[in-house]
VEXMI-741822 format. One line per field, with one value per residue (C-alpha): residue number from 1; residue in one letter; x, y, z. Coordinates in nm, 3 decimals. Each point is the difference from the previous one (the first is absolute). Layout:
% VEXMI-741822
num c(NUM, ...) $
residuo c(A, ...) $
xx c(X, ...) $
yy c(Y, ...) $
zz c(Z, ...) $
***
This chain:
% VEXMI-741822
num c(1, 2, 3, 4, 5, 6, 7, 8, 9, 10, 11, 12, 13, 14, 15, 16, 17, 18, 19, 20, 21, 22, 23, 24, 25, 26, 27, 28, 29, 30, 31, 32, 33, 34, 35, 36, 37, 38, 39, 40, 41, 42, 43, 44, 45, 46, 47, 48, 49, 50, 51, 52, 53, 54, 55, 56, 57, 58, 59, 60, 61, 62, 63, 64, 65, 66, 67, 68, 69, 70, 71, 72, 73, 74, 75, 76, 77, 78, 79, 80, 81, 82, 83, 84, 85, 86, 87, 88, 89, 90, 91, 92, 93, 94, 95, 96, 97, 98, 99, 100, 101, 102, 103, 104, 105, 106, 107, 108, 109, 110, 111, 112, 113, 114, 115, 116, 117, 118, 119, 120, 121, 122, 123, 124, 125, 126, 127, 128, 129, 130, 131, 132, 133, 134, 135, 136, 137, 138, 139, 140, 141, 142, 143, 144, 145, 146, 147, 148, 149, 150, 151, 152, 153, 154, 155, 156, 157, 158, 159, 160, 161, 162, 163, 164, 165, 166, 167, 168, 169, 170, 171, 172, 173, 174, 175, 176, 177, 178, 179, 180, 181, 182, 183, 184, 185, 186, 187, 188, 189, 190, 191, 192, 193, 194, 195, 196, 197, 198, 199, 200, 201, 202, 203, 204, 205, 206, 207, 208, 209, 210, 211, 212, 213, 214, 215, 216, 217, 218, 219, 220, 221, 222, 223, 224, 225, 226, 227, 228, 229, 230, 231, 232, 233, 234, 235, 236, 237, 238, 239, 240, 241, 242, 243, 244, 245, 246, 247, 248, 249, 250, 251, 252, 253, 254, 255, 256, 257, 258, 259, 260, 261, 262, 263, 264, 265, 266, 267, 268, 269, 270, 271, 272, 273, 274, 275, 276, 277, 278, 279, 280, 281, 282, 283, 284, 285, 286, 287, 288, 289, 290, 291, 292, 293, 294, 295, 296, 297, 298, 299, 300, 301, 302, 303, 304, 305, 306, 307, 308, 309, 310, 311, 312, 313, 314, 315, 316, 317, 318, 319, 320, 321, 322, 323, 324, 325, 326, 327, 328, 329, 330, 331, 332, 333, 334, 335, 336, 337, 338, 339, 340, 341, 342, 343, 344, 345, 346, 347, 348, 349, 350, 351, 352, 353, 354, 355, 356, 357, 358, 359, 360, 361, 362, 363, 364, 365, 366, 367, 368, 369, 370, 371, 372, 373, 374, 375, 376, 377, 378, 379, 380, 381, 382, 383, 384, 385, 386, 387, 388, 389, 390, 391, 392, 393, 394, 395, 396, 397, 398, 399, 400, 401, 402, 403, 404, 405, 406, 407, 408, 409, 410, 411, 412, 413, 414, 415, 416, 417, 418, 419, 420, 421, 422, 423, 424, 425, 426, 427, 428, 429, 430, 431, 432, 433, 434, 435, 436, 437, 438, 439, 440, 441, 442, 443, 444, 445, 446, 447, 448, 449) $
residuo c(X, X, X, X, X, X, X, X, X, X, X, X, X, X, X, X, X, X, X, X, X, X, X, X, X, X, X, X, X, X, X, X, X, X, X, X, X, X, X, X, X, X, X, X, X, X, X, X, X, X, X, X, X, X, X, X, X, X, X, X, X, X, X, X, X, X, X, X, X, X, X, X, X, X, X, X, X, X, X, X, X, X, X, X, X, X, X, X, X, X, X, X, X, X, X, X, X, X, X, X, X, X, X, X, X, X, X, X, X, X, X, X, X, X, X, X, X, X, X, X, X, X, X, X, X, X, X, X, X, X, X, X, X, X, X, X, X, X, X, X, X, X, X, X, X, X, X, X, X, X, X, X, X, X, X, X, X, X, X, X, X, X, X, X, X, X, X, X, X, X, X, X, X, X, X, X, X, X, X, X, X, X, X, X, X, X, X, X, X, X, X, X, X, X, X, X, X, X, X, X, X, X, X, X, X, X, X, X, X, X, X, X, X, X, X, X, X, X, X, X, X, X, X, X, X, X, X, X, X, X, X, X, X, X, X, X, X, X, X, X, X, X, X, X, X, X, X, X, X, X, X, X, X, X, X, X, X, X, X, X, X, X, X, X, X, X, X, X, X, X, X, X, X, X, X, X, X, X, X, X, X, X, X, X, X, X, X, X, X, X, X, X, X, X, X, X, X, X, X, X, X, X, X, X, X, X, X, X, X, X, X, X, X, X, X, X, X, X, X, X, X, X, X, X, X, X, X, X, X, X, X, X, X, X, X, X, X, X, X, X, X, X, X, X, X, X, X, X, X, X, X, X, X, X, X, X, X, X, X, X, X, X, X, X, X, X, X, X, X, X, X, X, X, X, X, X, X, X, X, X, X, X, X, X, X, X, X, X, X, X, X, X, X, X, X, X, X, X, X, X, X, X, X, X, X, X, X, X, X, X, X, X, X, X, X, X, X, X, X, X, X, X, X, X, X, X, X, X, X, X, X, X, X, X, X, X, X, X, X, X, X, X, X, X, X, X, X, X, X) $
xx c(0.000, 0.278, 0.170, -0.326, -0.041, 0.385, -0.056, -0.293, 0.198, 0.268, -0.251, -0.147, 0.341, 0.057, -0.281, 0.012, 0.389, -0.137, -0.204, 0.194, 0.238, -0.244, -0.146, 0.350, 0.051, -0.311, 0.070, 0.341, -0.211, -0.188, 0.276, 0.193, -0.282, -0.064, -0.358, -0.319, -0.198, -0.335, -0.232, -0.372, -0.277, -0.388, -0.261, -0.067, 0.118, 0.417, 0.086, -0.169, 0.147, 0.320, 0.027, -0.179, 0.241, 0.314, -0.163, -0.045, 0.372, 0.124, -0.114, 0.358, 0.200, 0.091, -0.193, 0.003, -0.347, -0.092, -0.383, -0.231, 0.255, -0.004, 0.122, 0.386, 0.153, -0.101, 0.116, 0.338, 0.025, -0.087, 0.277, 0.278, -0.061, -0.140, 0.134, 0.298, 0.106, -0.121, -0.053, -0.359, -0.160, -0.305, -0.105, -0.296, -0.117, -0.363, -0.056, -0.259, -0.111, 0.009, 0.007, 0.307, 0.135, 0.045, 0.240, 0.257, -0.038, -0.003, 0.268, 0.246, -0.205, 0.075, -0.207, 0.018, -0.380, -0.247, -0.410, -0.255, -0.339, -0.242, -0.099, -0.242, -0.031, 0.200, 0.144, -0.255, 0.129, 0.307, -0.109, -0.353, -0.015, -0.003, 0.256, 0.242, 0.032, 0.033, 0.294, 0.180, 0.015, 0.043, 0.381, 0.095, -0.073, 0.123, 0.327, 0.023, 0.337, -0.065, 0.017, -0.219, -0.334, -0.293, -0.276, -0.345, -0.376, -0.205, -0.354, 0.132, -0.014, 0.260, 0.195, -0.007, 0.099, 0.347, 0.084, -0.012, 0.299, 0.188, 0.314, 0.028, -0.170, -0.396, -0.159, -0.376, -0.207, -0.369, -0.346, 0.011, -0.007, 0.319, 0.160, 0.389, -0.075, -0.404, -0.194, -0.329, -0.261, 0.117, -0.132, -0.021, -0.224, 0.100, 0.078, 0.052, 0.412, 0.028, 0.030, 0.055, 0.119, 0.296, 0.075, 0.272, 0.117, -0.103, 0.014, -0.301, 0.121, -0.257, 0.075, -0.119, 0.110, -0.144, -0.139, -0.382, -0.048, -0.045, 0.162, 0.305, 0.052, 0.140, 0.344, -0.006, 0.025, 0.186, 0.293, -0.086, 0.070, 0.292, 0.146, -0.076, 0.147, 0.366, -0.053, -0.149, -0.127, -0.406, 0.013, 0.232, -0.206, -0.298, 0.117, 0.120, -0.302, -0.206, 0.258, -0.020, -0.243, -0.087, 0.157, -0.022, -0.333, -0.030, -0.338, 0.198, -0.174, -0.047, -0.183, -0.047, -0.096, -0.300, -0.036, -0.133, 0.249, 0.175, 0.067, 0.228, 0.044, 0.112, 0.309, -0.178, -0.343, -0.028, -0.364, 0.022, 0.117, -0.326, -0.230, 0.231, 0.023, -0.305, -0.146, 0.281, -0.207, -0.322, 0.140, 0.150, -0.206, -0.033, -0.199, -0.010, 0.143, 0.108, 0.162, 0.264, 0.059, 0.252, 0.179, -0.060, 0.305, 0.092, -0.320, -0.182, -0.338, -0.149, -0.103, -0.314, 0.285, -0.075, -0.340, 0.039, 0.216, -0.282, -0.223, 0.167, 0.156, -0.339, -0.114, 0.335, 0.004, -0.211, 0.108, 0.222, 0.225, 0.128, 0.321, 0.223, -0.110, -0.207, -0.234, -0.271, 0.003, -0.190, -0.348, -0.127, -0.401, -0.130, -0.146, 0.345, 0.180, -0.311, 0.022, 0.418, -0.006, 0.258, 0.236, 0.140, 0.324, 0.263, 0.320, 0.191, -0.015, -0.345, 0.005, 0.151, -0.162, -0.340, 0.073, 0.162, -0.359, -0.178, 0.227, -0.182, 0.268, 0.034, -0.138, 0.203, 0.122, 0.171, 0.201, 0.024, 0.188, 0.252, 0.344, -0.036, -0.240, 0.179, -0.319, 0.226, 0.000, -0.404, 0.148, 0.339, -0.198, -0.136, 0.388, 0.225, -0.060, -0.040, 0.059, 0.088, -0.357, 0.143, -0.283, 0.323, 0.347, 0.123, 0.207, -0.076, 0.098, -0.283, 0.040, 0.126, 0.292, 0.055, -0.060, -0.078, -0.356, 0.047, 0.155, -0.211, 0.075, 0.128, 0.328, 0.084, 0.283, 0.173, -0.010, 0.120, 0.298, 0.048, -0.036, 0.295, 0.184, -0.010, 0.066, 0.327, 0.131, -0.103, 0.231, 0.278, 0.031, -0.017, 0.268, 0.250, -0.088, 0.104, 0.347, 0.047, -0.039, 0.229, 0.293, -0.066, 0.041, 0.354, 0.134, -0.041, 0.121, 0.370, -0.010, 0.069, 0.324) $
yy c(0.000, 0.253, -0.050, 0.073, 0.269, 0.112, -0.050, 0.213, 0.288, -0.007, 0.002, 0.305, 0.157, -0.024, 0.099, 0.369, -0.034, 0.017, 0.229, 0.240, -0.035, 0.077, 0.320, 0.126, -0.091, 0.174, 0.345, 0.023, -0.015, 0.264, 0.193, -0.001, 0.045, 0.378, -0.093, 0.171, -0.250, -0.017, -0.171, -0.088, -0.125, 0.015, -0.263, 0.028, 0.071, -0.019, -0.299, 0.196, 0.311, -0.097, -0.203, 0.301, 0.220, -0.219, -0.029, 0.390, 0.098, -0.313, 0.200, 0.283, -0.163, -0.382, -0.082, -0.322, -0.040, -0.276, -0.098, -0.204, -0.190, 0.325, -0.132, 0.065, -0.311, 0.064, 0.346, -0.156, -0.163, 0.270, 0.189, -0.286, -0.167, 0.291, 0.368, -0.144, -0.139, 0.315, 0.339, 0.116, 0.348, -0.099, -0.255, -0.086, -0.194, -0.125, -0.045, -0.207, 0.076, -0.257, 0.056, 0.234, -0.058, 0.304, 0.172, -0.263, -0.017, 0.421, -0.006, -0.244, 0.176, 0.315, 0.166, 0.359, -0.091, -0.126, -0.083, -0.071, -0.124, -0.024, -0.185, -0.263, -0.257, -0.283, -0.237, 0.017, -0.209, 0.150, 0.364, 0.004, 0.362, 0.268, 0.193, -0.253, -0.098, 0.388, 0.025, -0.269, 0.141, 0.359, -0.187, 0.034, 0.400, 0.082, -0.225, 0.274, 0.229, 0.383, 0.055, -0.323, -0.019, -0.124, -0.055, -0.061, -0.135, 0.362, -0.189, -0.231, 0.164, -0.240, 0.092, 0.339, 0.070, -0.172, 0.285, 0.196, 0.047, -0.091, 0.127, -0.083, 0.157, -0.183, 0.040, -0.163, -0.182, -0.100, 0.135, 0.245, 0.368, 0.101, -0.311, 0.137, -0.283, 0.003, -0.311, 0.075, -0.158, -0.349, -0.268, -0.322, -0.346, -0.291, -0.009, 0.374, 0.018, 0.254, 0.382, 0.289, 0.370, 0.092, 0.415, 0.158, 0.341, 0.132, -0.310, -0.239, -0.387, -0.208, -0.387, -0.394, -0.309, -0.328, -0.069, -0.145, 0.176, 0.387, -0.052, -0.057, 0.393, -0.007, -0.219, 0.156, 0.379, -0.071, -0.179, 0.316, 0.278, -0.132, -0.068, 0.388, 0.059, -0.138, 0.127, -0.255, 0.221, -0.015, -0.113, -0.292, -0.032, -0.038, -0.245, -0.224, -0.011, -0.189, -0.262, -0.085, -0.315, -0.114, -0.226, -0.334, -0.146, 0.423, 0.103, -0.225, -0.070, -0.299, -0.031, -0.325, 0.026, -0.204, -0.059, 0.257, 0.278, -0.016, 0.256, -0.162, 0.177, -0.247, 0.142, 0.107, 0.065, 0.286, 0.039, 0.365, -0.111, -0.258, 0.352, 0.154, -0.378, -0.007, 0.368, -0.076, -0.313, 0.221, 0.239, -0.291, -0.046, -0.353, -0.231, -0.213, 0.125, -0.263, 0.039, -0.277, 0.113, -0.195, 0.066, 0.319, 0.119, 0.065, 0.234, 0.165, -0.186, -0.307, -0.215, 0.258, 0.167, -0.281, 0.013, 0.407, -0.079, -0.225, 0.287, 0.203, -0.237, -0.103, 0.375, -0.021, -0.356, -0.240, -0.281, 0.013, -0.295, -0.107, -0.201, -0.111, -0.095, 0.317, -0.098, -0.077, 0.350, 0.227, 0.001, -0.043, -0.042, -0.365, 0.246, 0.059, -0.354, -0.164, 0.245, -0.048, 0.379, -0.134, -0.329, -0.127, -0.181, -0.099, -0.083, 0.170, -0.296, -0.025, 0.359, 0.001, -0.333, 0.198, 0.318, -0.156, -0.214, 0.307, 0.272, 0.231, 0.169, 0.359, 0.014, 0.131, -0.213, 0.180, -0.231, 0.114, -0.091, 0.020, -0.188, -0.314, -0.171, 0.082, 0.055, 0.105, -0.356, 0.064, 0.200, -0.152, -0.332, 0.195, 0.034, -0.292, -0.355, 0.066, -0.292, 0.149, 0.040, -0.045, 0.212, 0.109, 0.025, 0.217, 0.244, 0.352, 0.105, -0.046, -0.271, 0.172, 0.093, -0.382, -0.136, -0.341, 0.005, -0.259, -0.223, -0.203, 0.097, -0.307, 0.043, 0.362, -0.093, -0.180, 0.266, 0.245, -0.274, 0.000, 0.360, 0.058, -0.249, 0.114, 0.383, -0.111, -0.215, 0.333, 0.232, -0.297, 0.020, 0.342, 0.060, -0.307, 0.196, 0.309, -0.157, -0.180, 0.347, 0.181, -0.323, 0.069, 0.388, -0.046, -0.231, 0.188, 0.309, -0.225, -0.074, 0.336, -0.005) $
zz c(0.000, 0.086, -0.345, -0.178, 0.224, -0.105, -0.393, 0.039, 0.172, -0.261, -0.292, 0.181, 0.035, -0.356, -0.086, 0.204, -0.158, -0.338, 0.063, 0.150, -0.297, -0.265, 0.180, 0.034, -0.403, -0.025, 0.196, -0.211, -0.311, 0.096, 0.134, -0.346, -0.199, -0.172, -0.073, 0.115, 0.200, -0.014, 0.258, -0.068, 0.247, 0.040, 0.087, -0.327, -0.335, 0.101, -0.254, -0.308, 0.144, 0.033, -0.338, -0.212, 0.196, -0.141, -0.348, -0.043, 0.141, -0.222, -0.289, 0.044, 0.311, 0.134, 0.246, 0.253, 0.105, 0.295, -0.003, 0.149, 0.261, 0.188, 0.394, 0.132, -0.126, -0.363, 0.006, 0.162, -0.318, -0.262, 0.176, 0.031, -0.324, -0.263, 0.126, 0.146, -0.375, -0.208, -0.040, 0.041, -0.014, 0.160, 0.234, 0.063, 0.285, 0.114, 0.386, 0.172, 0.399, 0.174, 0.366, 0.081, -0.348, -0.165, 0.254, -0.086, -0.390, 0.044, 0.167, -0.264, -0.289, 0.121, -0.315, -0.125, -0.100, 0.154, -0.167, 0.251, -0.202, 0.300, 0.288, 0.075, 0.233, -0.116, 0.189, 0.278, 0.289, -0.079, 0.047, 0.146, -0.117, -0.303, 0.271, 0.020, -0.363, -0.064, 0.268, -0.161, -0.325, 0.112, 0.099, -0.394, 0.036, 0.321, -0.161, -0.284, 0.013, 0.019, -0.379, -0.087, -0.126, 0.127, -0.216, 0.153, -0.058, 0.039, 0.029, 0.273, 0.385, 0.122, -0.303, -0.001, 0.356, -0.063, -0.169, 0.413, 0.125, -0.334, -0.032, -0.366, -0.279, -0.051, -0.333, -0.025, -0.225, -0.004, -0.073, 0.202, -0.116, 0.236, -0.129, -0.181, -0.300, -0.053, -0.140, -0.192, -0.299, 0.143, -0.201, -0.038, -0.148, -0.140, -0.289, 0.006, 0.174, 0.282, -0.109, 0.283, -0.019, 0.210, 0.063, 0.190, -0.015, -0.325, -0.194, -0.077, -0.120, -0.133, 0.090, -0.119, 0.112, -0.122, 0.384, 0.036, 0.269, 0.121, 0.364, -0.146, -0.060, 0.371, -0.091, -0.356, 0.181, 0.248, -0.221, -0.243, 0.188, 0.151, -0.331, -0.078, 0.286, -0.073, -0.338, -0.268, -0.258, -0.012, -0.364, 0.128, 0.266, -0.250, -0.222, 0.250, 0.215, -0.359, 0.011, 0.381, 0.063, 0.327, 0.194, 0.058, 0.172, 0.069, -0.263, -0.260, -0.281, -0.187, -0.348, -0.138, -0.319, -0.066, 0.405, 0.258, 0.072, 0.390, 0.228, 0.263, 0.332, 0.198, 0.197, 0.250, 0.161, 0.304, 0.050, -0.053, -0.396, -0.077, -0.027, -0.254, -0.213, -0.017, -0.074, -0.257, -0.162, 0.004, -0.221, -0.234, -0.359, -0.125, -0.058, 0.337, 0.291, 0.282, 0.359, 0.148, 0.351, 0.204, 0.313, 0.154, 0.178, 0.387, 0.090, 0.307, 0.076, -0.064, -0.308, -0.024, -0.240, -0.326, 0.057, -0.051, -0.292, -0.160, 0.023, -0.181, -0.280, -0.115, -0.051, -0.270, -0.160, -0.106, 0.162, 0.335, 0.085, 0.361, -0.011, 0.341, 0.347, 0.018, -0.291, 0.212, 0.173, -0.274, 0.126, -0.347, 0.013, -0.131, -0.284, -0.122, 0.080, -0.178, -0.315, 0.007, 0.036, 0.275, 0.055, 0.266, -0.144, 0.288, -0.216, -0.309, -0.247, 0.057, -0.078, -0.317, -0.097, 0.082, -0.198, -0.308, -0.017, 0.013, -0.190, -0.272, -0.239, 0.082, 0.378, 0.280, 0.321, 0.261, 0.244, 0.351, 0.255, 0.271, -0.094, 0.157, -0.202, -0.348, -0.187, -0.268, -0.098, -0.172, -0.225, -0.090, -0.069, -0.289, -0.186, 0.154, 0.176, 0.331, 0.200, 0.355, 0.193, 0.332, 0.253, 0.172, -0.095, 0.267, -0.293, 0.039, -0.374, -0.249, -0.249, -0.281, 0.190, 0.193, -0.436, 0.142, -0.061, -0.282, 0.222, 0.308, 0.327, 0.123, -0.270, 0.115, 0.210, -0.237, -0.261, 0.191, 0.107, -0.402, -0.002, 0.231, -0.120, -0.373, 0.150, 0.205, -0.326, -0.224, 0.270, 0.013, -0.439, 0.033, 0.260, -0.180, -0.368, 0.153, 0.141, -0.319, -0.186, 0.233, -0.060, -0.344, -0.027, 0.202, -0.222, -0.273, 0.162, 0.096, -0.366, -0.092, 0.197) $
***
C-alpha cells in the first residue's frame, strides 16, 4: 500500500514539475513577444468574437488567434508552442470564467485589449449570481495597462459599469444611442444572411454576414469596432465580414441539397440562448419548420424550464422534437403528441432515423442542444456514415472537430493509438530528413576545399 501510495506522489510531483515548466516557457513567450495581445470573454458570443476579430486583423497583419479552448492551460500552450516560435502582430486570445479563472489567464495574458460581450448566468452552481459572473470578467479590465483599451457591451448593465474606475481608455458598442460604435436596421431571416448598420463618429458602415440569425449582431460589433479600433480600414472591414461563416455547431448551416436544410447549434445551450434560437426559427421562411431540442445547459430552477421551452417552440415550428433523458419533460398536451405536432424521441439515432423518414426537400430543422448529447450527429448523417451514436462520449469538442463520427465508439481508442503513432513516425522522418539534409549540405560545402 505505501508504494502505491509513493508512485502516486511522484506522478503528482511530476506532474506540478511539468507544469511549472510550461508556465515558465509560457511567461518568457510572452515576455519576448512585441505583439499586441488581445483578450476576449463574455457568456456569450467570445468564440465568434474572437475568431471574426482574428479574421478581420488577418486581412493587413499576422495574427495568432486561440479559440474555443479558452481555460489557463490552453493559453499556456498558445504562448509556449505558437508566439514563442513566431512573430505575431496580434494575438488574440478567448477566455472562459470559470470560477476564479480569469485573474490567472489575465494575469499571463497580460492584454493591451480586452472585449467583454455580456453577462449571463452561466455556469450556475458555479456562480449562483449575475454579480459574480460580472466580477470575474471585470478581472480582464481591471488587468488592462494605463494606455490599453477596453472595449465594452453599452446595452449590458454589468457590462457597462466595468468601464468605473477604468484607468484605460473604454470605447462602447451596442444599441444604445450613447453607444461610441452604434448598431441599427438589424436584420435577419433565414434565408435572408444577417445585415446591420454600424456608426461612429461621423462615419456610417453598412454590414452583411451570411449568419441566420439577427442576435448575432452582438459578436459581429463587438469584433467590428475593435478592429476599427486598431485600425482595419472599414472597406477591409466590409469585405471580410461576407466571407466569415459561423462556427462550428455555433448557427452553422447545413444545406443538403435535395434534403431539409440544418441549422446546428449544438455547442452549447444556456437557457437564456433557447429564446433567441428560437425567435430565430420564427422568423425562418421555408417550407417546414422543425425544432430538435436536446440538453439544456447548467440553469437556475427546475425542469418547469423545457416545458417553457415547448411553449414557445411550437408557436415557431411545426413539429417540436424532444431528444435525451429530458424528453419526457415538455408538457406537450395529448392534442399535440396525438397530432405529432410533438415527439418524444430519447436517443440520437433514433433521431436521425426519425427525421430522415420524415424529411420534405427544402424545410428547415434547427438542432438544439447543449454539447453533451452531440446532436450534431442528425445532421452529419445527412453527408457521411455516421457510425458513432454513443448517448455519451464524455468529449467536450463537437464532432466535427473529434472527425471520428464515421468510426463506432467502441474503436476510438485505437485510432487515436494509430493516430499518435502515425504523428510520432511523421516527426521521427521529419527530424532524420532534416539531419540527412544538413550531412548533405556539409559535404558539399568540404568539397569545395
Amino acid at each position: 500500500m505505501a508504494g502505491v501510495e509513493l508512485k502516486l506522489l511522484l506522478r503528482r510531483i511530476r506532474r506540478n514539475a511539468r507544469h511549472r515548466a510550461k508556465l515558465y516557457l509560457a511567461k518568457q513567450a510572452r515576455a519576448k513577444s512585441r505583439a499586441t495581445f488581445i483578450g476576449v470573454t463574455g457568456s456569450s458570443g467570445k468564440s465568434t468574437t474572437s475568431a471574426l476579430l482574428a479574421h478581420l486583423l488577418a486581412g493587413h497583419a499576422s495574427v495568432c488567434s486561440q479559440v474555443f479552448a479558452n481555460t489557463i492551460m490552453a493559453l499556456v500552450s498558445a504562448l509556449r508552442k505558437r508566439v514563442s516560435s513566431s512573430n505575431f502582430d496580434y494575438v488574440v486570445s478567448e477566455l472562459g470564467a470559470g470560477k476564479d479563472s480569469i485573474g490567472p489567464m489575465a494575469e499571463l495574458l497580460r492584454p493591451s485589449v480586452a472585449v467583454v460581450t455580456m453577462v449571463r448566468l452561466e455556469h450556475f452552481t458555479k456562480f449562483k449570481t449575475l454579480a459574480n459572473v460580472a466580477d470575474e470578467k471585470r478581472l480582464l479590465v481591471e488587468a488592462l495597462p494605463a494606455d490599453g483599451l477596453a472595449i465594452l457591451n453599452a446595452d449590458d448593465p454589468y457590462v457597462r459599469t466595468m468601464a468605473v474606475g477604468a484607468e484605460c481608455r473604454v470605447v462602447t458598442f451596442g444599441m444604445s444611442d450613447d453607444a461610441d460604435y452604434r448598431i441599427s436596421d438589424v436584420r435577419a431571416g433565414y434565408p435572408e444572411p444577417l445585415t446591420f448598420k454600424i456608426h461612429w463618429k461621423q462615419n456610417t458602415l453598412a454590414l452583411k454576414a451570411p449568419f441566420p440569425a439577427d442576435y448575432f449582431w452582438l459578436p459581429l460589433a463587438a469584433a467590428t469596432a475593435s478592429a476599427l479600433e486598431l485600425g482595419v480600414p472599414p472597406e477591409m472591414v466590409a469585405s471580410r465580414l461576407e466571407t466569415f461563416l459561423p462556427l462550428q455547431n455555433r448557427c452553422e448551416v447545413l444545406v443538403t441539397g435535395t434534403g431539409p436544410a440544418f441549422i446546428i447549434d449544438t455547442a452549447k445551450a444556456p437557457w437564456h440562448s433557447i429564446d433567441l434560437a428560437i425567435e430565430m426559427m420564427s422568423k425562418a421562411t421555408a417550407r417546414r419548420k422543425r425544432i430538435v431540442l436536446g440538453q439544456i445547459s447548467d440553469y437556475a430552477g427546475s425542469s418547469r424550464k423545457y416545458g417553457a421551452a415547448y411553449k414557445s417552440a411550437r408557436e415557431a415550428a411545426d413539429q417540436v422534437i424532444y431528444v435525451g433523458d429530458n424528453a419526457h419533460r415538455s408538457r406537450a398536451s395529448e392534442a399535440d403528441r396525438d397530432s405529432g405536432r410533438f415527439q418524444e424521441i430519447r436517443s440520437v439515432k433514433d433521431v436521425s432515423e426519425f427525421i430522415k423518414q420524415t424529411a420534405l426537400p427544402g424545410e428547415l430543422i434547427l438542432l438544439k442542444s447543449s454539447s453533451n448529447l452531440h446532436l450534431e450527429r442528425v445532421a452529419l448523417s445527412w453527408t457521411h456514415d455516421v457510425r458513432c451514436w454513443v448517448a455519451a462520449c464524455g468529449k467536450e469538442e463537437g464532432c466535427g472537430a473529434c472527425g471520428l463520427y464515421e468510426v463506432p465508439f467502441e474503436q476510438h481508442r485505437a485510432r487515436v493509438r494509430q493516430r499518435r503513432r502515425a504523428r510520432r513516425w511523421q516527426f521521427i522522418r521529419h527530424f532524420l530528413n532534416r539531419v540527412a539534409l544538413k550531412r548533405i549540405q556539409t559535404t558539399r560545402f568540404k568539397s569545395l576545399f
